[in-house]
SERO-4910 file (N, C-alpha, C, O; in steps of 0.05 Angstrom, whole numbers):
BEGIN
 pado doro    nc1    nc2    nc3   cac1   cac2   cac3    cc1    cc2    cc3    oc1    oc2    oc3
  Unk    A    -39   -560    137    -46   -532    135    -32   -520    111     -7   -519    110
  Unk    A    -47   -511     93    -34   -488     66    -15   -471     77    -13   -477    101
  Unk    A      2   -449     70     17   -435     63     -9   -410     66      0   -393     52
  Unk    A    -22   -405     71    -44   -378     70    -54   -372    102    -55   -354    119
  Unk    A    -60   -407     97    -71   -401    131    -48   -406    157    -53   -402    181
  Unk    A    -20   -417    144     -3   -417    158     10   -389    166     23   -385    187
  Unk    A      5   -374    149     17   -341    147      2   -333    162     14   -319    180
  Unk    A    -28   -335    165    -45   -322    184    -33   -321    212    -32   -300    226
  Unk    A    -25   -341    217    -10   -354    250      7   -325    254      6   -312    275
  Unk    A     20   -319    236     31   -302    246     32   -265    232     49   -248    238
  Unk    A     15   -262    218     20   -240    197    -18   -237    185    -32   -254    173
  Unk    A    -26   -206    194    -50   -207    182    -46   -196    145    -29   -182    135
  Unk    A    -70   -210    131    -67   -222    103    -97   -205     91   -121   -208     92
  Unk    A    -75   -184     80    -80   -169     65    -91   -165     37    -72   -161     21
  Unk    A   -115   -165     24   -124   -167     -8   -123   -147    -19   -136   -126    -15
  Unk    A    -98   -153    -43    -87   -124    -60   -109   -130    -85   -104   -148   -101
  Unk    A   -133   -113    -86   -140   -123   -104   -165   -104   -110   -181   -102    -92
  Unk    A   -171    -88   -136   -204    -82   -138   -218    -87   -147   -233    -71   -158
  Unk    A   -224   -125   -147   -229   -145   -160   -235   -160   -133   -222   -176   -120
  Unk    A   -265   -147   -126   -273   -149    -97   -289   -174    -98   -303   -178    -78
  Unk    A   -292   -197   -124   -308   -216   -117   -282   -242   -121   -284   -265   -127
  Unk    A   -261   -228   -116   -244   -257   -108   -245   -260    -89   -240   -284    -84
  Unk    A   -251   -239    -61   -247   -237    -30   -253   -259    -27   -237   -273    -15
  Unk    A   -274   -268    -34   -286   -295     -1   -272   -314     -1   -271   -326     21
  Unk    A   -254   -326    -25   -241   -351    -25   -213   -352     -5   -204   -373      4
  Unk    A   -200   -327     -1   -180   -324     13   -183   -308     37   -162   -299     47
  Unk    A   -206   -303     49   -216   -290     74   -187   -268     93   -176   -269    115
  Unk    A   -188   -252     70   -166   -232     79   -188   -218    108   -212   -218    112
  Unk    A   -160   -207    124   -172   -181    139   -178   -157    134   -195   -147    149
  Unk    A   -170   -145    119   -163   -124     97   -169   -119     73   -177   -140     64
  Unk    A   -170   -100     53   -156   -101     27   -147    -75     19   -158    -55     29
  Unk    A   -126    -72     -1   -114    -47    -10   -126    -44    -44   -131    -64    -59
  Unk    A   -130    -16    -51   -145     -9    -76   -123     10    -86   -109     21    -69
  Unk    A   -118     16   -116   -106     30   -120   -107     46   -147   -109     26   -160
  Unk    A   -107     63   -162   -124     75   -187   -114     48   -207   -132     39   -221
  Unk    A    -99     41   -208    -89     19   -229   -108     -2   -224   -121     -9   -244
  Unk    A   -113    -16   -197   -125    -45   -188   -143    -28   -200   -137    -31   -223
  Unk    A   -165    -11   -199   -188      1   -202   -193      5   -235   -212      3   -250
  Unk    A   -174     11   -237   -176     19   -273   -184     -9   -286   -206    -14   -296
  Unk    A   -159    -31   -282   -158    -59   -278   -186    -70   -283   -193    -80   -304
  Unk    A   -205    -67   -259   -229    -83   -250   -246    -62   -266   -243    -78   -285
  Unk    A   -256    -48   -274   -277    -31   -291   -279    -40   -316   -299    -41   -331
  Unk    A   -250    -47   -321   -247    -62   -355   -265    -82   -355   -277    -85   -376
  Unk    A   -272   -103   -326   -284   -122   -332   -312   -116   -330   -322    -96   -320
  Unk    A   -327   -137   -342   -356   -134   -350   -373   -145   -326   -398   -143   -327
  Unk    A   -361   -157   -306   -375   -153   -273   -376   -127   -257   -392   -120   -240
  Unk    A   -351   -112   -270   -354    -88   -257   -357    -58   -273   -354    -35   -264
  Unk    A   -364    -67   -297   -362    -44   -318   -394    -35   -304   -394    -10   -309
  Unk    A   -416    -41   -291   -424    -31   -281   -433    -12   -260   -453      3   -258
  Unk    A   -410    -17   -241   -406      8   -222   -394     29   -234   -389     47   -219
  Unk    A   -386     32   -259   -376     62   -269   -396     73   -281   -398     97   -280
  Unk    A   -413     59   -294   -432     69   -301   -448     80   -292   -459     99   -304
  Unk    A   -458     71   -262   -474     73   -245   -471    100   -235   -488    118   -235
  Unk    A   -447    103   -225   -432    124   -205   -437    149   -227   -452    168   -222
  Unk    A   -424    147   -253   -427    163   -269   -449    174   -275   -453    199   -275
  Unk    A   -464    156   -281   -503    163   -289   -510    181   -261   -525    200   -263
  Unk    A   -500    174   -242   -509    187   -212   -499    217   -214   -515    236   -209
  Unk    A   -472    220   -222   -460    248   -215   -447    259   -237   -425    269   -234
  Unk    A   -457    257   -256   -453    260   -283   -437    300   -285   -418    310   -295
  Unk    A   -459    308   -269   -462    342   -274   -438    356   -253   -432    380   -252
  Unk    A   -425    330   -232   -401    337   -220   -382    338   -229   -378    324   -249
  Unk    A   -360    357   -220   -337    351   -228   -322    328   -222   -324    313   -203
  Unk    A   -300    326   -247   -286    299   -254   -277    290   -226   -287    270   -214
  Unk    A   -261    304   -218   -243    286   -194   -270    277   -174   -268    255   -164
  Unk    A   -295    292   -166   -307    287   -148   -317    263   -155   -323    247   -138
  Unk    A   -321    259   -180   -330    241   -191   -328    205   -183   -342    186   -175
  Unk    A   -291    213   -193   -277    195   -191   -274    189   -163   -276    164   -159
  Unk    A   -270    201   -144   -272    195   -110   -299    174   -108   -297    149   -104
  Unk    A   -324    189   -114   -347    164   -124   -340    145   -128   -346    127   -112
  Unk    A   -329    140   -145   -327    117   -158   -311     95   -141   -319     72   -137
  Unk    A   -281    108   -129   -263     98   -116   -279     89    -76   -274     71    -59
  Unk    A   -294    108    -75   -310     98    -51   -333     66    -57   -335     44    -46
  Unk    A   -345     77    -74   -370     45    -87   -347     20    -81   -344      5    -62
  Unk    A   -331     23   -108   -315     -7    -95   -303    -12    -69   -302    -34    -58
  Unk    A   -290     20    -52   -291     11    -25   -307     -6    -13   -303    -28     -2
  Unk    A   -335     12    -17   -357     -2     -2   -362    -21     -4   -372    -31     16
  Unk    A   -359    -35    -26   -369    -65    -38   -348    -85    -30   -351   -109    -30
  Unk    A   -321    -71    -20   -302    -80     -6   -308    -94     12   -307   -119     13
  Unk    A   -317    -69     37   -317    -77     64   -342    -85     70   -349    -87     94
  Unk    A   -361    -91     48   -376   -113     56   -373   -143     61   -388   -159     73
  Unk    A   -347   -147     48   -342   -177     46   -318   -185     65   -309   -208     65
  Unk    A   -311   -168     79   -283   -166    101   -284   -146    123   -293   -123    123
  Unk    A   -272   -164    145   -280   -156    173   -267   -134    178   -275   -120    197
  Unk    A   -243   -125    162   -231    -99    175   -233    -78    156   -253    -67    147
  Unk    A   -199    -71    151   -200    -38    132   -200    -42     95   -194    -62     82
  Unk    A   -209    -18     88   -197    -18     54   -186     11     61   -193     28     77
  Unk    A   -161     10     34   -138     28     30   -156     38      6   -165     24    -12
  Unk    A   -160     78     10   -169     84    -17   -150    104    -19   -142    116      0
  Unk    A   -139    109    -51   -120    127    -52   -121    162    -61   -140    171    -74
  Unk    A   -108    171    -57   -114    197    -55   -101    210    -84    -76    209    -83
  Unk    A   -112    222   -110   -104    227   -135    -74    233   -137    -65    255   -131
  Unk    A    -55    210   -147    -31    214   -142    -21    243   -153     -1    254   -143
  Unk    A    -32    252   -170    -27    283   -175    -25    294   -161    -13    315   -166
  Unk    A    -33    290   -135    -37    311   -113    -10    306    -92     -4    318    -70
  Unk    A      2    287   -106     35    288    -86     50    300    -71     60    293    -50
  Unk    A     53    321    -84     71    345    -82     56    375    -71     64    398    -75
  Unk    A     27    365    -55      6    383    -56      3    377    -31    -13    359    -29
  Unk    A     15    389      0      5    369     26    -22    386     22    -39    368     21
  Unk    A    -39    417     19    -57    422     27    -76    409      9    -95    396     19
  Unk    A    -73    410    -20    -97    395    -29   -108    358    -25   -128    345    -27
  Unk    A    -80    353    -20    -76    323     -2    -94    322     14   -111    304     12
  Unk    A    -95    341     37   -113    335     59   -144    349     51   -162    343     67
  Unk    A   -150    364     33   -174    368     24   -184    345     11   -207    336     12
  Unk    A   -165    337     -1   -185    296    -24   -191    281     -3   -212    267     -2
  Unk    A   -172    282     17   -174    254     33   -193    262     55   -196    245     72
  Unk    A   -209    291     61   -220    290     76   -252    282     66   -270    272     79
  Unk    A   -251    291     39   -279    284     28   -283    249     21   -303    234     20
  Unk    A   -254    246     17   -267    219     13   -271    196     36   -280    173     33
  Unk    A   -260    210     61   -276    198     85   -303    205     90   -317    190    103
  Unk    A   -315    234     75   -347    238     81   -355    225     63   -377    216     67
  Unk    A   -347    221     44   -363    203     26   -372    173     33   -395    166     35
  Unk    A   -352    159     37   -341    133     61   -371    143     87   -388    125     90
  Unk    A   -374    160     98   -388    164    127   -415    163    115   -432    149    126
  Unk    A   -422    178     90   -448    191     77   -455    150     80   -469    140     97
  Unk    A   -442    138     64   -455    109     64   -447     89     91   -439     66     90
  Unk    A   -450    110    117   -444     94    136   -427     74    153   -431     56    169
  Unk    A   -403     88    142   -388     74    136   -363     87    157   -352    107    148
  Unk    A   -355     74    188   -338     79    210   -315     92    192   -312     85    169
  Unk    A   -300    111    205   -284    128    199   -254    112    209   -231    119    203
  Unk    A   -261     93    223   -232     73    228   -229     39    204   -213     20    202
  Unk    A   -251     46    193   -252     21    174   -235     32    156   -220     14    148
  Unk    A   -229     61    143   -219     68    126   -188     78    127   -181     92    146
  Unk    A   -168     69    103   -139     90    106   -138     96     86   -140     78     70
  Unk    A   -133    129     76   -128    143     61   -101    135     51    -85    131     69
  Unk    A    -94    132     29    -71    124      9    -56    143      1    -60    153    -21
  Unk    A    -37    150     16    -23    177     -1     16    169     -6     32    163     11
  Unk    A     20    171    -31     43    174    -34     66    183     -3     64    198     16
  Unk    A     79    169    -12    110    177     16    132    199      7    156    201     13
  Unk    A    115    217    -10    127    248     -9    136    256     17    129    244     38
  Unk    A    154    282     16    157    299     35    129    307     43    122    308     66
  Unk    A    110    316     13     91    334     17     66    314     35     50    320     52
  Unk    A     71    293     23     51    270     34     53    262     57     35    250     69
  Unk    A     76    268     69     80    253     99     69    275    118     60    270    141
  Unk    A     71    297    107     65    317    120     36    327    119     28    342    136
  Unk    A     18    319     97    -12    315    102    -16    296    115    -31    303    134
  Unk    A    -10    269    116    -11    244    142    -21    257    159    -45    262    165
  Unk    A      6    266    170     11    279    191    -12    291    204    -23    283    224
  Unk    A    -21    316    187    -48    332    196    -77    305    191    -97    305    206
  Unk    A    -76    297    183    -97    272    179    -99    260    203   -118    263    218
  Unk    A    -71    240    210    -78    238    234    -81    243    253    -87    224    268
  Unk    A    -78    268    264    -84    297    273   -109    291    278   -115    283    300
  Unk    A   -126    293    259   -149    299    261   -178    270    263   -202    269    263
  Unk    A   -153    251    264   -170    218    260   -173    196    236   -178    172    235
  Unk    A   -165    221    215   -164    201    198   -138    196    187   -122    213    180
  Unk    A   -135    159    186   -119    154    188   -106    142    157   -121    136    138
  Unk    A    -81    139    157    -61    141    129    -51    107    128    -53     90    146
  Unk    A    -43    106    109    -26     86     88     -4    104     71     -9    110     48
  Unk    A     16    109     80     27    116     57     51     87     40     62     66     47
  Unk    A     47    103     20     48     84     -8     72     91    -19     84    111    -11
  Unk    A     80     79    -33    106     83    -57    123     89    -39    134    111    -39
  Unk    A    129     67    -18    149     71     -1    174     52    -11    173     29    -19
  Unk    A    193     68    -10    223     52    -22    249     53     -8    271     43    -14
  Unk    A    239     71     16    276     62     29    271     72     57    249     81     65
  Unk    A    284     71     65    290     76     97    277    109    111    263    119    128
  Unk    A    292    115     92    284    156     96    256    161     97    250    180    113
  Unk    A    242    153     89    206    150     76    203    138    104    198    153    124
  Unk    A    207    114    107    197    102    142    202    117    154    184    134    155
  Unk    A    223    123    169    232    138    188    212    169    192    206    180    214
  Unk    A    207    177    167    188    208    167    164    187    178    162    181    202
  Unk    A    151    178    163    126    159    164    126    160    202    105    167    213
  Unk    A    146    155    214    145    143    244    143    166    252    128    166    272
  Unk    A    150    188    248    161    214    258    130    220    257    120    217    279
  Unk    A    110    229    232     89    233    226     70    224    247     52    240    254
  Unk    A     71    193    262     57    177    275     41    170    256     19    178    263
  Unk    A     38    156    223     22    155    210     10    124    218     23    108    232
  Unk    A    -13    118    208    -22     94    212    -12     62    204    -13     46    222
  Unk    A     -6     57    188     10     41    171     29     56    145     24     78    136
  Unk    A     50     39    135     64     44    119     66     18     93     69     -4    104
  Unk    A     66     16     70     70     -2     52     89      2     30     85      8      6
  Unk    A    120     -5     50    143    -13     37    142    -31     17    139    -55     23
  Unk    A    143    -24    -11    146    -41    -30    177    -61    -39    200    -54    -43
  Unk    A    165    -82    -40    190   -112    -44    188   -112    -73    209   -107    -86
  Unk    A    171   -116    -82    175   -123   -110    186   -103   -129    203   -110   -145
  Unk    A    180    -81   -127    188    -56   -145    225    -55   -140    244    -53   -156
  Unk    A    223    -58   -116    253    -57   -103    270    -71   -118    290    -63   -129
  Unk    A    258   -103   -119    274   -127   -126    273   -123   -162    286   -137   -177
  Unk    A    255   -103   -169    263   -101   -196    281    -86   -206    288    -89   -229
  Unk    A    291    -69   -189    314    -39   -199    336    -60   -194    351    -63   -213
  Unk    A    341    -78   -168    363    -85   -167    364   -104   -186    386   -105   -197
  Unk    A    354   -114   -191    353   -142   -217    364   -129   -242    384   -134   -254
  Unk    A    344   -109   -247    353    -97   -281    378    -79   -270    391    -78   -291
  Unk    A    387    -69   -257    410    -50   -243    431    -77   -252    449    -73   -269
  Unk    A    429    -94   -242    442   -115   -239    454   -127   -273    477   -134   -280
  Unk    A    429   -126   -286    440   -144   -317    442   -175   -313    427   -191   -301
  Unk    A    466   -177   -327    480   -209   -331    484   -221   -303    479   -243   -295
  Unk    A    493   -199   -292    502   -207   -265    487   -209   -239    495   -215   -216
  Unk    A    465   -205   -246    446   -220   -226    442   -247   -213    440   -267   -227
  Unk    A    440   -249   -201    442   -286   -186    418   -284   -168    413   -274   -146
  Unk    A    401   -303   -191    370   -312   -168    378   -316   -149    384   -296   -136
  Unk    A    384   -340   -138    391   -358   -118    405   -343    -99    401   -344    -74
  Unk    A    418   -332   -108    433   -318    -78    419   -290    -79    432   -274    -65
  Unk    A    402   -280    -88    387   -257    -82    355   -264    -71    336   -248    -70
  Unk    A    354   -294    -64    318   -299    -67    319   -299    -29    337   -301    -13
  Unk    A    295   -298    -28    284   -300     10    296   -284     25    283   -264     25
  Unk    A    316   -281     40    321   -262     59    338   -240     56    341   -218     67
  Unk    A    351   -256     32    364   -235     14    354   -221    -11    372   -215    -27
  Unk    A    329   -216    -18    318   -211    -36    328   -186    -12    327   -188     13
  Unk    A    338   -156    -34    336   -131    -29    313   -112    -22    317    -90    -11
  Unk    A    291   -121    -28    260   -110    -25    252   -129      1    231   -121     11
  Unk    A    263   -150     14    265   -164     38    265   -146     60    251   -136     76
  Unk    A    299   -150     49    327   -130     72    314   -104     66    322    -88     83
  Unk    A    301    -95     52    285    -71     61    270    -67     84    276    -54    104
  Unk    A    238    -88     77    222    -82     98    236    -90    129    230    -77    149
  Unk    A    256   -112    128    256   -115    148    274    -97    171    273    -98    196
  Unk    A    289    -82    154    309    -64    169    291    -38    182    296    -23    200
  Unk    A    268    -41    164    241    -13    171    222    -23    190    205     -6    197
  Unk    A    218    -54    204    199    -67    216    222    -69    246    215    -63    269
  Unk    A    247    -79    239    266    -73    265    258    -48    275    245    -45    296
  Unk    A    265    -31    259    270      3    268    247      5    285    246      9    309
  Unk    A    228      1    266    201     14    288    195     -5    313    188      3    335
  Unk    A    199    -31    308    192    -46    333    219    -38    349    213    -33    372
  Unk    A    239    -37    345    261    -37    372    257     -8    378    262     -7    402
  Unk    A    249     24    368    237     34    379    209     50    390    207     73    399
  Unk    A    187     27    387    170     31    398    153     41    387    133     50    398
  Unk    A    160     43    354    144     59    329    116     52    335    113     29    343
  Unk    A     98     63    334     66     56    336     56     44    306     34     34    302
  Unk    A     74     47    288     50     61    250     60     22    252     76     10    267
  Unk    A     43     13    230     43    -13    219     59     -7    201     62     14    189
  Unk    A     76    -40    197     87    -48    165     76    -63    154     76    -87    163
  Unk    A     66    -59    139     49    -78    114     65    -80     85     57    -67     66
  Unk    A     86    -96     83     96   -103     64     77   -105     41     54   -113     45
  Unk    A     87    -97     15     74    -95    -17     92    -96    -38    116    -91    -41
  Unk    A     68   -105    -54     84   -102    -82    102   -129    -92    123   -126   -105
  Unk    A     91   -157    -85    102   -176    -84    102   -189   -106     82   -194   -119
  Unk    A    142   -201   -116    132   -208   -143    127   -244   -139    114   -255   -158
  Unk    A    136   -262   -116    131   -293   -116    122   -295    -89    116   -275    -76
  Unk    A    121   -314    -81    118   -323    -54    138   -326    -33    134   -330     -9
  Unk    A    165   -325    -48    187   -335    -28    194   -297    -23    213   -289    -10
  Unk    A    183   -287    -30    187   -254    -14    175   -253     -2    180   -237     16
  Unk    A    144   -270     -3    124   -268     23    128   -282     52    128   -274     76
  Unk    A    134   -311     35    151   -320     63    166   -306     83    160   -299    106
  Unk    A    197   -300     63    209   -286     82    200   -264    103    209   -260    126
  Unk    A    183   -254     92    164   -234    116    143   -246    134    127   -235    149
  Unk    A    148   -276    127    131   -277    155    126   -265    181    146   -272    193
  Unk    A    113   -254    195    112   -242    220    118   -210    223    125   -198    243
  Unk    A    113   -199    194    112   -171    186     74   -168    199     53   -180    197
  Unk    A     84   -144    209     56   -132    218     33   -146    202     22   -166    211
  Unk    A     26   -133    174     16   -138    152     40   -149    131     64   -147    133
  Unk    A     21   -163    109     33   -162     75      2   -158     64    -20   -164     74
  Unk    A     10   -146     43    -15   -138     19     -3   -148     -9     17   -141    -22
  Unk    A    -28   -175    -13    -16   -195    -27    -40   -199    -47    -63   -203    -39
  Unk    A    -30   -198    -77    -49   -202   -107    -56   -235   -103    -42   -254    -95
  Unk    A    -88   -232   -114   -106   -250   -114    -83   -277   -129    -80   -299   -119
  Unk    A    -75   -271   -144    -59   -295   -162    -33   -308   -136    -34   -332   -132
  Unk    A    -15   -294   -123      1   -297   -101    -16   -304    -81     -1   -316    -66
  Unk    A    -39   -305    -70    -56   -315    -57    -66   -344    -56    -69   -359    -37
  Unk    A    -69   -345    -85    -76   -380    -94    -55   -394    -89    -54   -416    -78
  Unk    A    -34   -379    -98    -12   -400   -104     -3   -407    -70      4   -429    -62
  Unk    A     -4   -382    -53      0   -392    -19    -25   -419     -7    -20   -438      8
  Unk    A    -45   -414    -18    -72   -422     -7    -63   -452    -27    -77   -472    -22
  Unk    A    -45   -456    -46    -39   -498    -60    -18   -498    -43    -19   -516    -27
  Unk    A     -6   -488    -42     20   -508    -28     15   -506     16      2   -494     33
  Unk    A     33   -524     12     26   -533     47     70   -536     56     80   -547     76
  Unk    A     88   -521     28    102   -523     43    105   -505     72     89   -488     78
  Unk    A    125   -510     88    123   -493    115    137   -476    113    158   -470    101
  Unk    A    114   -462    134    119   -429    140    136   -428    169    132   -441    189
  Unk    A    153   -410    164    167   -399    198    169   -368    201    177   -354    183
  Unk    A    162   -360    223    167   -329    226    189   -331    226    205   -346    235
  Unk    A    190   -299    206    221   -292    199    223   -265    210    244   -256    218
  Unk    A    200   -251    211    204   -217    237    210   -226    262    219   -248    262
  Unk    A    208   -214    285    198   -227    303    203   -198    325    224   -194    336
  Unk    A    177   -179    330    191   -150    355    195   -162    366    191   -178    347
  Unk    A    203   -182    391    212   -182    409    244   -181    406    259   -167    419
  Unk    A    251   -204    380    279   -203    377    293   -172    367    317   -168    372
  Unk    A    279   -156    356    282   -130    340    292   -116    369    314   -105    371
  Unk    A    272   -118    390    277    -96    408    310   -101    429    315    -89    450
  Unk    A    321   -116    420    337   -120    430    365   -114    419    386   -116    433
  Unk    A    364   -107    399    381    -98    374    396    -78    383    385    -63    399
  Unk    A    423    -73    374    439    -45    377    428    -30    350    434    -36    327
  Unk    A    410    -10    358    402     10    333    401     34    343    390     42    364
  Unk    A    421     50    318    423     79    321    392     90    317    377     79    302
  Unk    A    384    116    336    367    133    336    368    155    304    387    169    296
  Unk    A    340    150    291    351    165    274    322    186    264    298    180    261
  Unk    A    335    208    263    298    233    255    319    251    232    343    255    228
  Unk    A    289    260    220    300    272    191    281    291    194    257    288    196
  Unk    A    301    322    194    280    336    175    275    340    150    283    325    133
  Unk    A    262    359    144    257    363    107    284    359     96    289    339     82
  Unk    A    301    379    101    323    375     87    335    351     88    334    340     66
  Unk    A    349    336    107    361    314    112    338    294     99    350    274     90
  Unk    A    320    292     96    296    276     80    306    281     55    323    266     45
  Unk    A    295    309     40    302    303     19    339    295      3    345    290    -21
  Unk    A    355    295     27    385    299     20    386    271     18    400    261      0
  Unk    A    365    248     39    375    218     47    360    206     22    364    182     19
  Unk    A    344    217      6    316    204     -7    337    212    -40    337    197    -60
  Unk    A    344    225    -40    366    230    -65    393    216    -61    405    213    -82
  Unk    A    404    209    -44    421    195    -44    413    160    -53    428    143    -62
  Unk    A    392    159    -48    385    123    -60    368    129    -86    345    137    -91
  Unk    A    391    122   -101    375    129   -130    356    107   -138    337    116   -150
  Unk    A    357     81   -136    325     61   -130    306     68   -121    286     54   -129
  Unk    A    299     92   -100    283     97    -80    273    124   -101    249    125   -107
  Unk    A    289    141   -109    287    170   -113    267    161   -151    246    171   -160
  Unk    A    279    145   -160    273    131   -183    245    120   -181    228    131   -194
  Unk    A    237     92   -160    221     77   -167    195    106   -155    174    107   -169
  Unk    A    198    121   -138    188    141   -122    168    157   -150    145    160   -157
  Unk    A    195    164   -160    165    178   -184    156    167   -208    139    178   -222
  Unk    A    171    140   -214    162    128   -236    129    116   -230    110    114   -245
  Unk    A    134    106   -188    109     95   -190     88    132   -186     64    129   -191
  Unk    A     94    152   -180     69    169   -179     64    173   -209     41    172   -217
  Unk    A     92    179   -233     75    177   -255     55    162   -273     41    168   -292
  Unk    A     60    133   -252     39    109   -271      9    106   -254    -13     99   -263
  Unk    A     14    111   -232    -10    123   -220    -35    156   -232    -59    161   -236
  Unk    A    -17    166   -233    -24    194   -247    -35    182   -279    -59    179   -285
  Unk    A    -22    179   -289    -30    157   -308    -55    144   -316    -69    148   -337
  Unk    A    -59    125   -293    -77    107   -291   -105    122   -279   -127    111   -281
  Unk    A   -102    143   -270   -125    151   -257   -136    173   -281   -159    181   -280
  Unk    A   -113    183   -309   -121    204   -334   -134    179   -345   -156    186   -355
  Unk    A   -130    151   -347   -143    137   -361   -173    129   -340   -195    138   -349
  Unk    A   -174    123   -330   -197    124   -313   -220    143   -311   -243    143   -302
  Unk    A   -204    159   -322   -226    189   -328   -238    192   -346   -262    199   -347
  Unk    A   -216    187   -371   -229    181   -395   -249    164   -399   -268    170   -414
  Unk    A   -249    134   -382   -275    120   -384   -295    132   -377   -317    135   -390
  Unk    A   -288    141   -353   -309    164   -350   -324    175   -360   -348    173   -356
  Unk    A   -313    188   -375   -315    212   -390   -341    197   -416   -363    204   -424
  Unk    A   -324    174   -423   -343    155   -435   -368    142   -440   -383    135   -458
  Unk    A   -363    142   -402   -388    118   -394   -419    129   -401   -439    115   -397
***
């Protein structure tokens, strides 16, 4: 048995990707989309056609509605090829915005419904703001359900659980990069790789928490930079894992062992812990990795979605 389908045994396998004609070879349950993966896949000349298309369609709309278009088509073309959800994200500009947060993400579930499309197949993607946890919040309120994103430390989960949001996607890789370059000369692979990779001892301290108390929201680990970070998460709710980290699980057949495990979590001595705004934003500034990687990734998102426009704008 591969390394892909051995992970299945214990961990549903997630396609980070908006490069929706790699799906069938690695028969994810899932996949996650994101303005970058999307920007990404339009460059190419299999898909330089759905921008065109979408565009030629709604030309006389405004930009952002535009762009929701666009970001729904590849949904759709998504969850044609996979049995469960796609992650669509909500204009990272809108971070710091819970009411206009919950106005994008409500249209872009009618858009999602207009093509038929179950209102539980879909999770809205919203940054792990204060402002974001707190549109969740009213979202899932109302049914539709969240992913929040650009998650980096403990404080972010903990709201996330408080919220009752649907899943969460603590990022490993981004993590394991602040501490690496934080680090310099003095970095040591070897004793920082698998369980001790810091973007590890992340998710897993946020997958205890919620399983030893009874958290409902998923962990879906992200943001992976090798395989031996995937491993280590074996038996994480989810992982959301790039088409290239996919192959490389799907050649090798070394072995897999669960490394989560709720039953052992719930047994744990763990302090009770709730945050309000303040104590959020006091705990979320105290980890300068978290407070750092937090808006570098909404500015490259923000970013990626002004360039996306411009094609647009182009097409």
């Amino acid at each position: 048995m591969n390394q892909l389908d051995a992970l299945k045994q214990f961990t549903t396998v997630v396609a980070d990707t908006g490069d929706f004609r790699q799906l069938a070879a690695f028969q994810p349950q899932d996949a996650t989309t994101n303005p970058s993966l999307i920007l990404k896949a339009v460059q190419k000349a299999d898909y330089a056609p759905l921008l065109k298309d979408t565009v030629a369609a709604w030309r006389h709309q405004p930009v952002d509605e535009v762009m929701d278009r666009l970001l729904v088509r590849f949904g759709c073309e998504i969850l044609s090829l996979i049995p469960g959800r796609v992650s669509t994200e909500v204009d990272a500009r809108l971070s710091f915005d819970t009411n206009a947060t919950v106005v994008r993400a409500e249209r872009i579930i009618e858009l999602y419904q207009a093509q038929g499309v179950h209102i539980d197949r879909v999770l809205i993607k919203i940054a792990s703001t204060w402002e974001g946890i707190q549109a969740a919040a009213q979202l899932e309120r109302r049914g539709i359900h969240t992913n929040l994103t650009l998650l980096f430390s403990f404080c972010q989960a903990v709201a996330c659980g408080q919220a009752r949001v649907q899943l969460i996607s603590p990022f490993v890789g981004r993590i394991y990069d602040w501490y690496k370059k934080s680090a310099g000369a003095a970095w040591d692979e070897a004793a920082r790789a698998g369980a001790n990779d810091p973007g590890v001892q992340s998710v897993r301290q946020i997958y205890q928490h919620y399983k030893h108390f009874g958290i409902a929201t998923e962990v879906m680990g992200a943001s992976f930079r090798n395989v031996g970070q995937i491993i280590a998460l074996a038996g994480c709710d989810l992982l959301t894992i790039s088409p290239e980290l996919l192959a490389q699980l799907a050649a090798s057949e070394a072995p897999v062992a669960r490394a989560l495990d709720a039953q052992a979590a719930r047994s744990l001595d763990l302090p009770a812990v709730n945050f309000d705004e303040a104590g959020f934003r006091y705990a979320l500034n105290e980890d300068a990795m978290a407070t750092e990687k937090l808006a570098e990734g909404i500015r490259a998102f923000a970013a990626d979605a002004v360039k996306l426009e411009q094609l647009m704008a182009a097409a």
